[in-house]
Structure formats: C-alpha cells, structure tokens
N, C-alpha and C positions, 0 to 999 in steps of 0.2 A: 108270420106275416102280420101288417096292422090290421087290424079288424077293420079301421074305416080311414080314411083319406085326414093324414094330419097337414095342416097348412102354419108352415113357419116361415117367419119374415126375418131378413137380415139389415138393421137400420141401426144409424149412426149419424148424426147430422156434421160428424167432422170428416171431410175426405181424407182418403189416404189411411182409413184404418183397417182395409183389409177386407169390406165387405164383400165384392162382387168377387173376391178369389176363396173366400170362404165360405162363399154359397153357392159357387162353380164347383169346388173339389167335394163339399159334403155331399151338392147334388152325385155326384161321381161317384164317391165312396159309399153311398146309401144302395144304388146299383150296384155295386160289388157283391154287396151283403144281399141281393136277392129281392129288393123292394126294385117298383116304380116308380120314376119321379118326371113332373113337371116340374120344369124350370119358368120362372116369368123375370122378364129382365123389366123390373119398372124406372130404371136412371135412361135419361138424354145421353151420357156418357158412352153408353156401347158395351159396357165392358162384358158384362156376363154374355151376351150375345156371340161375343167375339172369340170369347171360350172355347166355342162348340161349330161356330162357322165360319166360314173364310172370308177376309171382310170385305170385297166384293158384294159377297151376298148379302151381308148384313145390312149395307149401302142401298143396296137396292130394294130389299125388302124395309128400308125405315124411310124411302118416298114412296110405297106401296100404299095402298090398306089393307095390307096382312099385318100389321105392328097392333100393338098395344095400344099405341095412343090413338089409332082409328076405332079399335074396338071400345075402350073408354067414350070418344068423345059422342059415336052416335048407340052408346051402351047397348052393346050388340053383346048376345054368349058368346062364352070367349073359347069355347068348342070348336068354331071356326078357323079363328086362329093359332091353333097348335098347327107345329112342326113337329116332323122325325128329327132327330141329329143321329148321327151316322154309327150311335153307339145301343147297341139293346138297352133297354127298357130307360131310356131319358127322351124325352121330348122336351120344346120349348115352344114359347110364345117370345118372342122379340121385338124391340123398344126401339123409337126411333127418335131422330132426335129434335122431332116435334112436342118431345116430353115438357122441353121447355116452357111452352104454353099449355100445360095441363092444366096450371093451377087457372086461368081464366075459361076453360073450357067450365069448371068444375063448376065454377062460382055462378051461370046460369039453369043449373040442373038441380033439378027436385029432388031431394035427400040426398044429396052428394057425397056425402060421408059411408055411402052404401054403393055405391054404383057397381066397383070392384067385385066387390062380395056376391052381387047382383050377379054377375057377370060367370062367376064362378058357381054359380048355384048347379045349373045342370052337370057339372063335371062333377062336384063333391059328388052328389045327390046316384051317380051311375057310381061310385066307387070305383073309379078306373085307375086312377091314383093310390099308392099307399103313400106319398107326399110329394105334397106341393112347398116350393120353395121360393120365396120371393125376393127379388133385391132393389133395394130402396135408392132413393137418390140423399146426399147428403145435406138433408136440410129439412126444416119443422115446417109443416104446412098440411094443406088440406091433402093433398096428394097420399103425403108419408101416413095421415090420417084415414084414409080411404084403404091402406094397405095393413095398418093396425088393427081396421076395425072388420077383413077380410080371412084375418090368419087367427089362429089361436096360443099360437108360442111366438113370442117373440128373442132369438138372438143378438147379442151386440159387442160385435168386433172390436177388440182396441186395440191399440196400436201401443208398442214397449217404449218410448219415448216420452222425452221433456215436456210433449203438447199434446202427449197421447190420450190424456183424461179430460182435457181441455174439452168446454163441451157439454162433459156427460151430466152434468146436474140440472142444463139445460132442458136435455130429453129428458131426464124424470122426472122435472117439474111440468111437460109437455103431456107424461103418461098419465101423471098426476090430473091436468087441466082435462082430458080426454077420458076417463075415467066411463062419464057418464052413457057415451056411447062406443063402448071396449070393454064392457064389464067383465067378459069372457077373457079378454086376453091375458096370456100369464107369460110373467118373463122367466124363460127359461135359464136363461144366463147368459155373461161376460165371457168369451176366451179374447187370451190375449195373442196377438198375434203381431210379426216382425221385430221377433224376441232374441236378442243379442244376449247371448251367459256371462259376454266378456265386460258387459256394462254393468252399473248400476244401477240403471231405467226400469229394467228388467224387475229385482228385486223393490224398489220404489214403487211400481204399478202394481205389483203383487201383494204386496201392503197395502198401495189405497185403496185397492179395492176390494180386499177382505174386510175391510173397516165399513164399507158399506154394509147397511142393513138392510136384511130382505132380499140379495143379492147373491145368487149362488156364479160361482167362480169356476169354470170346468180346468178339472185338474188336466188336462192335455193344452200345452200352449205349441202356438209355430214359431218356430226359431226362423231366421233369416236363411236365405237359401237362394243360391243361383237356380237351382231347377225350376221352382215358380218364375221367375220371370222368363226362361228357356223357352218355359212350358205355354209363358203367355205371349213370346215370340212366334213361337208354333201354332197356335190357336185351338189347346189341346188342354185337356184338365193334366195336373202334372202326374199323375196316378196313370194316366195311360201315357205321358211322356216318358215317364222315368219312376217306374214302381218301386224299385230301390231306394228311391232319393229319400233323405231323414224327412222331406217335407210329403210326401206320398202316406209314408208311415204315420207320421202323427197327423197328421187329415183322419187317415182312417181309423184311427184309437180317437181323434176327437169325435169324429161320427158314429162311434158306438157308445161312447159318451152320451151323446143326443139322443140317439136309440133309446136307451135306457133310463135315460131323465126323463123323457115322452113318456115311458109305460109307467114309471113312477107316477106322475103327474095324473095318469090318465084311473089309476088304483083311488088317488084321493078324493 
C-alpha cells in the first residue's frame, strides 16, 4: 500500500482527449489493485460524475451544495463533501455545472491559486486516501491552476489523431508560466488514448511525442473500443462493465504503470 495519500490530476486543455474516461477507469483499476481512491470531478461537463452515478443524481446534487463548486466558492473542507459510490473503497466529490463560473468566483479570493489544496488539507493530512484523482476541465486558467498546484503528479491524455497534439505546447508553456507556484508538481506522463492500429495517427503521435523532451510516454496505450462508451452508457467504469474488454485490460496494465512511475518518482 502507499505510505501516504498521492494526489494526481488529469489535464489537457484540448476536449475529447480522453480525460474524464481515463481518470474514471484508473480511478477503478487502482481499487482493483487494493488501494483507496477519491475521485473529484473538477469539469462543468459531468463526466466523471456520471461514471459512478445515475445522472439523476448527479443532476441533483450539481443544484445542491454538496458539489465542488459550493465547496470551492465558500472554501469550505472538502471532507464534507465526499460521497460513497456503490463500489468499495472509491468515493467521490462531484462537479456541477456551476463550474462554469469558477473562474470569477476565484478571482475575488485571497491566494486563489491555493484554495483547492486548502480544501484538501484535512483529508491528505488523516491519510485516508492512498489516491486522490482529479479531473480537469479543458482549458488553461486559474481553475486548471488551482488543481495543478493541489496535486503532485500530473497525467496528460491524448488522443491518436490529426488534432490530437494540437494544444499541447500550449499547456507546457502554461506549466512552464506556473512554475513558480507548482514547484512540486511533476509530470508523470503522456498516454495516448483512442488509439486506432489500423491508422497512421497512431504511429505519428507515438513519434511526436517521444521527440519531446523531459517527457515520459507510458508504454500501455487505449485503443478504440465499443466497451467504453457501453460502459459510458451504463454509467459504469468499463472494468466492472466488461472486465474482459481489451479496454478493461489495458486500463489496468496502464494503472500499474502509474503505480510504478509514483514509487519511482517518490525513490528520487
């Protein structure tokens, strides 16, 4: 088990690269393997919420103040707002789609850039977590900065496609500009994710992004797969939809991946 509570964030400022399914199923597959995890769904979108609950609920708890953006705007511990989800050792906190106006909530509040992290103090601090997993909204701002500077690994989903890099020198030059308060943060790596073998996208994104420096690349990628979006029909990680599926499997070979770069990481 991890000695202490690792908090990794799943950020991409380009939608559609596969964040909120790739931090739904790690969440999921990290419980396989015998840890606990908190989930925080930080996107207006729903998605990761919608993973885990029926959207009904997710509906009703995002005009509640049980969401995230209640607990952000009057920065309340975010202890409060955890949920059970129906599966041992996962909880979440969920997003509503007041996320929208985060970013003016933000911009009247004292150290802003900490609020998050703030929030999360008392949960690190009791170790009740072996990880915490965060999912971003697709876009560079104070918000996705608040979540950078709350976590200590950061992940970054891309997507096997024409437009799927499109973007990313944005966000490193975003990591780059944030630097000064995120000194801690370390990017864990790139997988690439709705990965076609039958294309050349595949093999093109696999190239530019080994050509990046500084950049580790995790060798388990997700190929394309009806089970994930079955899975996202169902409102179900695809690992307890369909644990056979090639995408259940390489979820959980990426997440021991992660595993293993975290104790790396944590050595140096």
């Amino acid at each position: 088990m991890a000695s202490q509570t690792h908090i990794l964030c799943f950020v991409n400022n380009k939608g559609g690269s596969g964040k909120s399914t790739t931090c739904a199923n790690i969440g999921y597959s990290l419980s396989s393997l015998g840890y606990k995890v908190l989930l925080i769904d930080g996107d207006m979108q729903l998605n990761l919420s919608l993973a885990y609950f029926e959207e009904e609920f997710v509906l009703e708890t995002a005009k509640s103040e049980k969401n995230l953006y209640a607990a952000i705007k009057y920065q309340k511990d975010l202890s409060d707002y955890i949920l059970s989800t129906r599966y041992p050792n996962i909880d979440m906190i969920l997003s509503s789609t007041l996320m929208s106006s985060i970013e003016y909530e933000l911009f009247t509040k004292w150290q802003r850039e900490y609020i998050l992290k703030n929030g999360l103090k008392k949960i690190v601090e009791r170790n009740e977590y072996d990880y915490i997993l965060i999912d971003s909204p697709p876009t560079l701002g104070g918000w996705v900065m608040n979540i950078l500077c709350a976590s200590h690994y950061m992940i970054t989903p891309v997507e096997a496609s024409p437009w799927g890099l499109f973007g990313l020198a944005n966000l490193f030059d975003f990591l780059s500009d944030i630097k000064y308060v995120t000194p801690d943060l370390q990017m864990l790596g790139v997988c690439i994710t709705k990965a076609d073998t039958r294309k050349n996208y595949l093999k093109q994104t696999i190239t530019a992004l080994e050509e990046l420096k500084h950049t580790y690349v995790f060798e388990t990628y997700i190929k394309v797969d009806s089970s994930i979006e079955w899975s996202q029909e169902n409102g179900r990680p695809v690992m307890d939809y369909k644990k056979s599926s090639r995408s259940a499997i390489e979820y959980l070979s990426l997440t021991k991946e992660v595993v293993s770069r975290v104790n790396q990481q944590q050595k140096h």
